[in-house]
VMD Tcl script that builds the backbone (N, CA, C; Angstrom):
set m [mol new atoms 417]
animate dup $m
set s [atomselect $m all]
$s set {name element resname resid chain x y z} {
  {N N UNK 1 A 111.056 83.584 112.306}
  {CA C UNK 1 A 112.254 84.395 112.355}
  {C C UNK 1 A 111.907 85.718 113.026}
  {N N UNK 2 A 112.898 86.170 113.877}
  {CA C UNK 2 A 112.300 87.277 114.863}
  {C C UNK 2 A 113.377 88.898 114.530}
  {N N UNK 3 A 113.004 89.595 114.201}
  {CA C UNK 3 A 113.918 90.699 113.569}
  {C C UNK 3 A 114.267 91.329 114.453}
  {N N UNK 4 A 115.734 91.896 114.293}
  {CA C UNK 4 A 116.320 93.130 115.269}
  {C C UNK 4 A 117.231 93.971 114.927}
  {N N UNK 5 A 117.847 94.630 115.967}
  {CA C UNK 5 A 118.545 95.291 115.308}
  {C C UNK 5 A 119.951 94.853 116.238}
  {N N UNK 6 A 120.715 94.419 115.362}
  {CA C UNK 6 A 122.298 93.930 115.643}
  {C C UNK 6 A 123.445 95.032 114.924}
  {N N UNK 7 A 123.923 95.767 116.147}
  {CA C UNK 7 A 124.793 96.935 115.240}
  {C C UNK 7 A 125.733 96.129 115.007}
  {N N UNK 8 A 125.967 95.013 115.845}
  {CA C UNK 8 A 127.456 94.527 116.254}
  {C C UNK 8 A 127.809 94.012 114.266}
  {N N UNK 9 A 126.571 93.811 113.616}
  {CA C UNK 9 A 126.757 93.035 112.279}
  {C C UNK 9 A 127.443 94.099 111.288}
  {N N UNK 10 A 127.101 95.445 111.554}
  {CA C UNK 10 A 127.655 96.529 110.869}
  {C C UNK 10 A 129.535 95.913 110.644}
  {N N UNK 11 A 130.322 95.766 111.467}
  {CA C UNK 11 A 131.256 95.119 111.388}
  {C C UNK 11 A 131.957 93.794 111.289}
  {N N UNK 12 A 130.690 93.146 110.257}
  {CA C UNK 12 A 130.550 91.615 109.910}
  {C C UNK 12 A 130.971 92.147 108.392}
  {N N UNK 13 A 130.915 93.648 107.460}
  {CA C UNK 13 A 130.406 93.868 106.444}
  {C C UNK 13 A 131.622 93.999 105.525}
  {N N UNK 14 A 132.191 93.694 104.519}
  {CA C UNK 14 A 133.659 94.048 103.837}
  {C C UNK 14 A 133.139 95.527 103.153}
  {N N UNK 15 A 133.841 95.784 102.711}
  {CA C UNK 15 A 134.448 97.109 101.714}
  {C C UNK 15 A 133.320 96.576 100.661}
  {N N UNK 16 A 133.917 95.698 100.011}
  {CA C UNK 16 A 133.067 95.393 98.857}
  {C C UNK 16 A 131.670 95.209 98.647}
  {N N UNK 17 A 131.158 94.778 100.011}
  {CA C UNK 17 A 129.942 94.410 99.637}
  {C C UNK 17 A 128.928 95.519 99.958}
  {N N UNK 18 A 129.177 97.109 100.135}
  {CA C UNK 18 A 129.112 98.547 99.963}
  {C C UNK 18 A 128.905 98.794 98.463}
  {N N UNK 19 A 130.103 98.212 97.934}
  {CA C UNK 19 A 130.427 98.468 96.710}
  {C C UNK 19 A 129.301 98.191 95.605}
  {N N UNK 20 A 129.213 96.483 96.259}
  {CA C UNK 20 A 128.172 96.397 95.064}
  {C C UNK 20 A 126.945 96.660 95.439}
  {N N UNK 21 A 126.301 97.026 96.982}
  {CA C UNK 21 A 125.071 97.782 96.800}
  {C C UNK 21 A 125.273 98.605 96.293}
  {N N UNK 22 A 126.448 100.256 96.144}
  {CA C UNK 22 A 126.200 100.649 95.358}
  {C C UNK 22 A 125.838 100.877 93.772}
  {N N UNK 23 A 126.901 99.643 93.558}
  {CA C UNK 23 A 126.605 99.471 92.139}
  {C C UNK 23 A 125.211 99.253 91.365}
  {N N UNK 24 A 125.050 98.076 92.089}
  {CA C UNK 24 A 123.409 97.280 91.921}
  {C C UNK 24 A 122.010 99.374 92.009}
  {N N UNK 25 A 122.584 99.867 93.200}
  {CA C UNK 25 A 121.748 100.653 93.133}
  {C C UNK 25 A 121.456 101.827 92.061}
  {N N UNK 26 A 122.914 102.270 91.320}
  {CA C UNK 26 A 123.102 103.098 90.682}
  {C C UNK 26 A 122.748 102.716 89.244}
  {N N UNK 27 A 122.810 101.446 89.139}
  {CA C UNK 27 A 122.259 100.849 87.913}
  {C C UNK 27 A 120.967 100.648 87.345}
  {N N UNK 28 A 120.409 100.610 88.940}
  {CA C UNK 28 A 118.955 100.543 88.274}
  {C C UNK 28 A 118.223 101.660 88.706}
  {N N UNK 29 A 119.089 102.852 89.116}
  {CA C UNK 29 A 118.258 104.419 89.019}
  {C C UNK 29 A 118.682 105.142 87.695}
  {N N UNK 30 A 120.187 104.184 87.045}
  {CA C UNK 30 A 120.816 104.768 85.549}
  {C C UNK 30 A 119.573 104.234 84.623}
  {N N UNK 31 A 118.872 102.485 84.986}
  {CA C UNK 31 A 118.057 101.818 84.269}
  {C C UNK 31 A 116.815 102.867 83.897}
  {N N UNK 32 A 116.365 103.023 85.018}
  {CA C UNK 32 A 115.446 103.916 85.409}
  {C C UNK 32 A 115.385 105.113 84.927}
  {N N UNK 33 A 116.124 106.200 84.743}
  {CA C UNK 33 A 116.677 107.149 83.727}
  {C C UNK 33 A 116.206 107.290 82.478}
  {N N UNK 34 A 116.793 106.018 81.842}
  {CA C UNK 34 A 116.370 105.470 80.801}
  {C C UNK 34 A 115.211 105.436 80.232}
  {N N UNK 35 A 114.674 104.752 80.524}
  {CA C UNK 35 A 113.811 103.918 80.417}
  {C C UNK 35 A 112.479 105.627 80.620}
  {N N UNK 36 A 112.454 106.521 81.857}
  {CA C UNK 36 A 112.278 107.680 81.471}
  {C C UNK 36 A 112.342 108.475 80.676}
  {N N UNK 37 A 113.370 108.680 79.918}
  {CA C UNK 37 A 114.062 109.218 78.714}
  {C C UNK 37 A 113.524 108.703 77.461}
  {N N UNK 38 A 112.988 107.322 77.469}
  {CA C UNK 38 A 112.461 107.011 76.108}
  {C C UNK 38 A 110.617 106.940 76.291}
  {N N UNK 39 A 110.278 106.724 77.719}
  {CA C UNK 39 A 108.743 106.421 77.746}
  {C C UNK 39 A 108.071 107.517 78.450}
  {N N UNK 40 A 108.751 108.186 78.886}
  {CA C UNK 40 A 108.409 109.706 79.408}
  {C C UNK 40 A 108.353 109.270 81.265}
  {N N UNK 41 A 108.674 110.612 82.030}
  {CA C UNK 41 A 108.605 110.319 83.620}
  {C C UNK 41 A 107.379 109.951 84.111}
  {N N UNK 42 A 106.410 109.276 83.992}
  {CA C UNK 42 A 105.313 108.491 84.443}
  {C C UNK 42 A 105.917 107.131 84.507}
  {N N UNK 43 A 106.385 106.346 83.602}
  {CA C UNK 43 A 106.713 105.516 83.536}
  {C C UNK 43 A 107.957 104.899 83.810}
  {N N UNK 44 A 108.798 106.120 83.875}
  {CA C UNK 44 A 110.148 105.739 84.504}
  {C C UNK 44 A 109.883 106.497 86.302}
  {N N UNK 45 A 109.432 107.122 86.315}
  {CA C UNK 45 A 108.753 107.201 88.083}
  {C C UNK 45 A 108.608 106.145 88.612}
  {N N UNK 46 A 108.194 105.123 87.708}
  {CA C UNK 46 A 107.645 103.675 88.078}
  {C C UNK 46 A 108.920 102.868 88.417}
  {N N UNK 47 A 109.361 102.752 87.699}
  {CA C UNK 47 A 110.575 102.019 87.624}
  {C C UNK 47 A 111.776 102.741 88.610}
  {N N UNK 48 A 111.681 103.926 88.655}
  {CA C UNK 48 A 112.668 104.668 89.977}
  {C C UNK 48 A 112.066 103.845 91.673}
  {N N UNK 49 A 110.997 103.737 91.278}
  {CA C UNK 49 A 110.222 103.645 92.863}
  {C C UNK 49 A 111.234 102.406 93.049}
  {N N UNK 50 A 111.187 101.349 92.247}
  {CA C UNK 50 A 111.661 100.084 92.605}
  {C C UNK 50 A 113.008 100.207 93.826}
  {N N UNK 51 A 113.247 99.161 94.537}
  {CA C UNK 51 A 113.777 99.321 95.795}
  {C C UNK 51 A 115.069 98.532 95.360}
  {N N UNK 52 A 115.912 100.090 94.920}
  {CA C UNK 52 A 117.246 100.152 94.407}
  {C C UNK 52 A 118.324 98.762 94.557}
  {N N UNK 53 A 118.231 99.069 96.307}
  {CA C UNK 53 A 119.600 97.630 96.641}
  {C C UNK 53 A 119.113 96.681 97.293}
  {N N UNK 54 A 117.555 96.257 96.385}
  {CA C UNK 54 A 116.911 94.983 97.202}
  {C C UNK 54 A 118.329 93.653 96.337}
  {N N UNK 55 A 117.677 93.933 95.254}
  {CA C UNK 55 A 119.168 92.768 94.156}
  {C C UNK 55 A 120.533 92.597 95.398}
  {N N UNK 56 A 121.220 93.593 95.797}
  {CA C UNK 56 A 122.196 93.152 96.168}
  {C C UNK 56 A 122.040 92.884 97.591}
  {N N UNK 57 A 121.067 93.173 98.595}
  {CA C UNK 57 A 121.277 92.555 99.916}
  {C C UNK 57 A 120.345 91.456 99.588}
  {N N UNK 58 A 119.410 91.183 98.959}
  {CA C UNK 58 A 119.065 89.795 98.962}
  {C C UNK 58 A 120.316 89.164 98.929}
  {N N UNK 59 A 120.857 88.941 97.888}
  {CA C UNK 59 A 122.188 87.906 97.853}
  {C C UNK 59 A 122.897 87.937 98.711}
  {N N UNK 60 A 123.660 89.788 99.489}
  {CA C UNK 60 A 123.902 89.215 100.664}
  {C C UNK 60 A 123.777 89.074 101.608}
  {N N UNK 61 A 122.644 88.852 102.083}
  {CA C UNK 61 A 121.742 88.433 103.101}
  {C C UNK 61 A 122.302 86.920 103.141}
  {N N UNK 62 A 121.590 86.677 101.397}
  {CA C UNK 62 A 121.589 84.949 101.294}
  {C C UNK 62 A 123.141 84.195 102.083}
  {N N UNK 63 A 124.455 85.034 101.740}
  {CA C UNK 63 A 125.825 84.642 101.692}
  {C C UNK 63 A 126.036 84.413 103.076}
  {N N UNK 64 A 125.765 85.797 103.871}
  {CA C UNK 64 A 126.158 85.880 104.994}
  {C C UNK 64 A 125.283 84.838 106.263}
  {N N UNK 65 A 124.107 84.333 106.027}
  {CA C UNK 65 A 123.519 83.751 106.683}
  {C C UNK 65 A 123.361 81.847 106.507}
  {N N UNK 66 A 124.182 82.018 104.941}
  {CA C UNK 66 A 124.686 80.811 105.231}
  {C C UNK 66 A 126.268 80.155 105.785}
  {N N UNK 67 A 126.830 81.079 105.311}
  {CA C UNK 67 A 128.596 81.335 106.267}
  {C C UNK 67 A 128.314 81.163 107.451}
  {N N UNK 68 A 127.299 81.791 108.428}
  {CA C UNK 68 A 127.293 82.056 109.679}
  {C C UNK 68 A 126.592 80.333 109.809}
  {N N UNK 69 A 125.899 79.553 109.814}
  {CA C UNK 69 A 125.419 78.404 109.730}
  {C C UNK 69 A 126.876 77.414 109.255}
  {N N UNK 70 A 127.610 77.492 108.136}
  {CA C UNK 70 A 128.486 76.628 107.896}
  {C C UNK 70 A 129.669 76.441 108.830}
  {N N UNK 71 A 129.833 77.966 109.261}
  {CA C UNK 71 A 130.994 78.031 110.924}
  {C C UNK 71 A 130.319 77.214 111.977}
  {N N UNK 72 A 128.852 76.934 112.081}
  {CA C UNK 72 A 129.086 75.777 112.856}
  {C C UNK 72 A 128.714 74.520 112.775}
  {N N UNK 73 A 128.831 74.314 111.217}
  {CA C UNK 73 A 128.565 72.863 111.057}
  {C C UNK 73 A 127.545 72.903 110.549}
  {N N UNK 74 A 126.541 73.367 110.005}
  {CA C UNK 74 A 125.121 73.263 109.704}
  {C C UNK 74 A 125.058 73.686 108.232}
  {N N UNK 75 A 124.206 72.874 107.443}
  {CA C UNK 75 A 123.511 73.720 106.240}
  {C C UNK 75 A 122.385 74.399 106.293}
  {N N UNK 76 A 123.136 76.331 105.680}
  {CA C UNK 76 A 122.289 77.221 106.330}
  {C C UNK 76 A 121.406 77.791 105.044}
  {N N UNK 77 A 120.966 76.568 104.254}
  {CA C UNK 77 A 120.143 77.202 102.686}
  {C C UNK 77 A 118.592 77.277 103.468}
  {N N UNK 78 A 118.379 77.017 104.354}
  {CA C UNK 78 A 116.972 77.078 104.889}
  {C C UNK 78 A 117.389 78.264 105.685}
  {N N UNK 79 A 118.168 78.326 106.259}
  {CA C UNK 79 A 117.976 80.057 107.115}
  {C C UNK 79 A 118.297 80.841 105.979}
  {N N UNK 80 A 119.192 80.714 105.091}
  {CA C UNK 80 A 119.565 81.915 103.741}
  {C C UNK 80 A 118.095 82.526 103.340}
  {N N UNK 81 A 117.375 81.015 102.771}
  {CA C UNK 81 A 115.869 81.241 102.168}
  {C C UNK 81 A 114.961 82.036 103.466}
  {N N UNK 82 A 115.009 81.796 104.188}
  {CA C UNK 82 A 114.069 82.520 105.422}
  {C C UNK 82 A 114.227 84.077 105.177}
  {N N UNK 83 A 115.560 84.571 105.976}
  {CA C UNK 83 A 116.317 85.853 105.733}
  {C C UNK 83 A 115.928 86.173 104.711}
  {N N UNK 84 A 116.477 86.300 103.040}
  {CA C UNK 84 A 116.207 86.809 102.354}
  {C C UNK 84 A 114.426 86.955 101.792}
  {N N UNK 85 A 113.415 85.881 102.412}
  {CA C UNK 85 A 111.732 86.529 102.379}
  {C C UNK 85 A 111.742 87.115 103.100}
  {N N UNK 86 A 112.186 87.162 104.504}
  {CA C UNK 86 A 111.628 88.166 105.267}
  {C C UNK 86 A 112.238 89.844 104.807}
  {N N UNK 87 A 113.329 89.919 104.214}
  {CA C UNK 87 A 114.253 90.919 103.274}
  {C C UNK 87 A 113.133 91.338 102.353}
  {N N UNK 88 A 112.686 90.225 101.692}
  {CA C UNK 88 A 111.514 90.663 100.468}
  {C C UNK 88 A 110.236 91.289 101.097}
  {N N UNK 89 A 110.002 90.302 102.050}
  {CA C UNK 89 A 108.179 91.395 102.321}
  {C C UNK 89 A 108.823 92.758 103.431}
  {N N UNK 90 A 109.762 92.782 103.907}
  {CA C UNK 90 A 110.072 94.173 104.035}
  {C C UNK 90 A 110.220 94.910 103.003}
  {N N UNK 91 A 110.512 94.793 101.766}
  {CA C UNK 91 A 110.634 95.673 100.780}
  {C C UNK 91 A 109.146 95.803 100.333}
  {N N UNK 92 A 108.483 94.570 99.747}
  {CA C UNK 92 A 107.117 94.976 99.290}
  {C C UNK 92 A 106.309 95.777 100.566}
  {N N UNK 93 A 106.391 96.016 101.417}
  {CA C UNK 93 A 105.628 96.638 102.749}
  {C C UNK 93 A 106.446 97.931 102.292}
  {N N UNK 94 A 107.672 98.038 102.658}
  {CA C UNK 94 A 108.256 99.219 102.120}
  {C C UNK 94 A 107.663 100.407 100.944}
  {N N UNK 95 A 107.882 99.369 100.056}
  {CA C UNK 95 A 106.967 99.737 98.265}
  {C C UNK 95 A 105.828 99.964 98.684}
  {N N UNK 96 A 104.909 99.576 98.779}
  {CA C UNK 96 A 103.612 99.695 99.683}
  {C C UNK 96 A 103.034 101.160 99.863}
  {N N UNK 97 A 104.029 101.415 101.315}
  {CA C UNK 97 A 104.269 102.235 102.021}
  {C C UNK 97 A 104.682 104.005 101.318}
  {N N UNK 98 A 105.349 103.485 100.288}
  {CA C UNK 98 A 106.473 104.552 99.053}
  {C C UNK 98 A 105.251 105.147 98.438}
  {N N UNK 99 A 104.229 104.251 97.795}
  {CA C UNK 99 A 103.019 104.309 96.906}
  {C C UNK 99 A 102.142 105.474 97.587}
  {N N UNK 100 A 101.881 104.876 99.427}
  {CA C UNK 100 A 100.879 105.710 99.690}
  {C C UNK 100 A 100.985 106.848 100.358}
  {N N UNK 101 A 102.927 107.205 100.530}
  {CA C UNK 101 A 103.911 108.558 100.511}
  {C C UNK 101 A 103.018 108.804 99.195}
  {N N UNK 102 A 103.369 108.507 98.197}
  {CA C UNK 102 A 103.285 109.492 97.256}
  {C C UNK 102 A 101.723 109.858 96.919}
  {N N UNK 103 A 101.352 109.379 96.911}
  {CA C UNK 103 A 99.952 109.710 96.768}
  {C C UNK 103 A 99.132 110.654 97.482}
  {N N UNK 104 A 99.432 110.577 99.103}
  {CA C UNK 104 A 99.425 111.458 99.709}
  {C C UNK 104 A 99.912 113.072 99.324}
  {N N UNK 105 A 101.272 112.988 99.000}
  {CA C UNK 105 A 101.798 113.887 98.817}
  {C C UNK 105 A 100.963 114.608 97.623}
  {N N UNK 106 A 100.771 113.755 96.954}
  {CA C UNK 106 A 100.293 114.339 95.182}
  {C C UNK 106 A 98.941 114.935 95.480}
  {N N UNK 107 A 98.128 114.620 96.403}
  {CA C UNK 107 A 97.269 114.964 96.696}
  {C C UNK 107 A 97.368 115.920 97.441}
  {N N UNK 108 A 97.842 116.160 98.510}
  {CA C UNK 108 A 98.393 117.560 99.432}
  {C C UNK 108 A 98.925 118.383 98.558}
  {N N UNK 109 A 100.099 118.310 98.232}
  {CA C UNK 109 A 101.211 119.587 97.892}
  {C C UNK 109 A 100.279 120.569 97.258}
  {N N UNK 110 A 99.380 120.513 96.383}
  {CA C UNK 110 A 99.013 121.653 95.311}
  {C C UNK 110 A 97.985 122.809 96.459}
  {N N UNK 111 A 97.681 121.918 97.521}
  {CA C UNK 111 A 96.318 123.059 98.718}
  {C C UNK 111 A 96.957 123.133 99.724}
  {N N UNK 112 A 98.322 122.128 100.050}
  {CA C UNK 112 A 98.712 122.308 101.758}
  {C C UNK 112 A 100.110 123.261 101.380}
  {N N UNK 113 A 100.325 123.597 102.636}
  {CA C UNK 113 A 101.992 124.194 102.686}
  {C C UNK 113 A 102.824 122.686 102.774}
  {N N UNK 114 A 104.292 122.573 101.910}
  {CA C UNK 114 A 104.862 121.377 102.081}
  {C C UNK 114 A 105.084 121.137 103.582}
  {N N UNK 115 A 105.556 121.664 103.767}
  {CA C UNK 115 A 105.982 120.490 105.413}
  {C C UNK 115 A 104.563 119.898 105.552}
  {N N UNK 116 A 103.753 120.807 105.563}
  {CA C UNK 116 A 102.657 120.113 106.383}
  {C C UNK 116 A 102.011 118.618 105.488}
  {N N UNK 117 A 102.457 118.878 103.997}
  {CA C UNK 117 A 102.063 117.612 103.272}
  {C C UNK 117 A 103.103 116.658 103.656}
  {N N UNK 118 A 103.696 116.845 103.741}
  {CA C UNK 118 A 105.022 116.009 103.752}
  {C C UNK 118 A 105.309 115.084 104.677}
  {N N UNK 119 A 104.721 116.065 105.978}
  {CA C UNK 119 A 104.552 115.499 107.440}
  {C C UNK 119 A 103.542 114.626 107.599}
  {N N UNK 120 A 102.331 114.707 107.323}
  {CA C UNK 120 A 101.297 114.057 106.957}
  {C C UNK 120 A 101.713 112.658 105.673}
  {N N UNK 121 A 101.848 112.989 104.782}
  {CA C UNK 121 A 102.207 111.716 104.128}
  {C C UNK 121 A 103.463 110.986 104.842}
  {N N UNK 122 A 104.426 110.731 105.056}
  {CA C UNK 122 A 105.466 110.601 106.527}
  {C C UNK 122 A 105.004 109.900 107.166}
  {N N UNK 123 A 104.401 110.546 108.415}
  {CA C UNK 123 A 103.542 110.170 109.377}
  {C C UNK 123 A 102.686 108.624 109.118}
  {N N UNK 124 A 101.785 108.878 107.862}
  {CA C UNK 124 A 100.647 107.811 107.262}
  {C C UNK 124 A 102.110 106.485 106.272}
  {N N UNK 125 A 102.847 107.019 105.411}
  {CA C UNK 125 A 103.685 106.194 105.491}
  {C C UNK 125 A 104.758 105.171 106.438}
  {N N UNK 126 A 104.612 105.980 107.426}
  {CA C UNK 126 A 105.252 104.987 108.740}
  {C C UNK 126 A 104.225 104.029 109.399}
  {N N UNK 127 A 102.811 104.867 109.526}
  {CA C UNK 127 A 102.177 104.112 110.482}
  {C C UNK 127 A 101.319 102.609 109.324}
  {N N UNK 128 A 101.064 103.143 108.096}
  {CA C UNK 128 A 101.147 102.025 107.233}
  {C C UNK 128 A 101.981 101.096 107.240}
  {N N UNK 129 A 103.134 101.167 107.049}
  {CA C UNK 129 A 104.083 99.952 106.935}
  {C C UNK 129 A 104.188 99.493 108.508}
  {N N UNK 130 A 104.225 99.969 109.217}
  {CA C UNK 130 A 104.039 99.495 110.563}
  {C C UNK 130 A 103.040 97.915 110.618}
  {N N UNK 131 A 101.864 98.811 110.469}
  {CA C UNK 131 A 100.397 97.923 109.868}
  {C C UNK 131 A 100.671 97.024 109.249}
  {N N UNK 132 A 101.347 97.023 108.117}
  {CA C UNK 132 A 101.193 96.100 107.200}
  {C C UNK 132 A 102.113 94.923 107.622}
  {N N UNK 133 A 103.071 95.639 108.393}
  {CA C UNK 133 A 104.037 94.385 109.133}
  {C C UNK 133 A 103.953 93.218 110.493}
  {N N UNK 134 A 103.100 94.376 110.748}
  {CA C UNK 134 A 102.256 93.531 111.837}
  {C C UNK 134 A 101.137 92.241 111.254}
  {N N UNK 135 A 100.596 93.047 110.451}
  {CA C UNK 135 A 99.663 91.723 109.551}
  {C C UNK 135 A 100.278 90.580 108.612}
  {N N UNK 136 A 101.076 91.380 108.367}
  {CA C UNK 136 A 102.350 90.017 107.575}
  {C C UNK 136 A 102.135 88.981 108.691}
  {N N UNK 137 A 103.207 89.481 109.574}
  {CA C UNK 137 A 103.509 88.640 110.947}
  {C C UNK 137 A 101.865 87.975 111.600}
  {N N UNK 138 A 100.701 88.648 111.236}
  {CA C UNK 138 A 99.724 87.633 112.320}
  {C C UNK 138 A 99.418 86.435 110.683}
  {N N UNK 139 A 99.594 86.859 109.482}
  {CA C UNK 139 A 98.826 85.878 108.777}
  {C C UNK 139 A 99.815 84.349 108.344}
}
mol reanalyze $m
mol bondsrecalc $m
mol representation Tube
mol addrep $m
């Protein structure tokens, strides 16, 4: 499967299905909250990191890529399943990527001026997930 960028899909998208990324997202930064609130922010830090509206574009990833397969006749549960892994190891590369933002940062901020930590963790967070996507793709 070869990734791109299709604006034209931006207007494939309803009202609703906005809706429930937001929902899905707000729920599990409310979860997250929580879950802070009773185990202290170390542990709900943890649970914030998680990648808010993976829940709802997995599914519609899954919807829309089998609709687009059934308009022409085809069963599209093998492209749905494709789409939505390649959806997933973009997120774990993502997460990845979030981890060694922050770490960076945690390590800078207290001796650097922020931008300059910021820029630097940034920088190493892009060119990481870059990396890591490229190696996805050779293994």
């Amino acid at each position: 499967m070869r990734i791109k960028v299709d604006p034209t899909a931006l207007g494939d998208i309803r009202w609703y299905q906005y809706a429930v990324r937001f929902l899905f997202g707000g729920l599990i930064t409310a979860t997250a909250g929580l879950i802070a609130e009773h185990f202290g922010p170390v542990i709900g830090g943890l649970f914030l990191a998680f990648p808010a509206i993976f829940p709802a574009s997995a599914t519609l990833i899954e919807k829309h890529e089998k609709e687009r397969k059934q308009e022409q006749g085809v069963d599209g549960r093998v492209r749905a399943t494709e789409a939505v892994s390649v959806d997933a190891a973009g997120t774990a590369i993502g997460t990845i990527g979030l981890a060694i933002f922050a770490l960076i940062t945690w390590r800078l901020l207290p001796s650097r001026p922020a931008w300059l930590a910021l820029t630097v963790a940034a920088s190493v967070w892009l060119g990481a997930s870059a990396l890591f996507w490229e190696l996805r793709k050779r293994m």
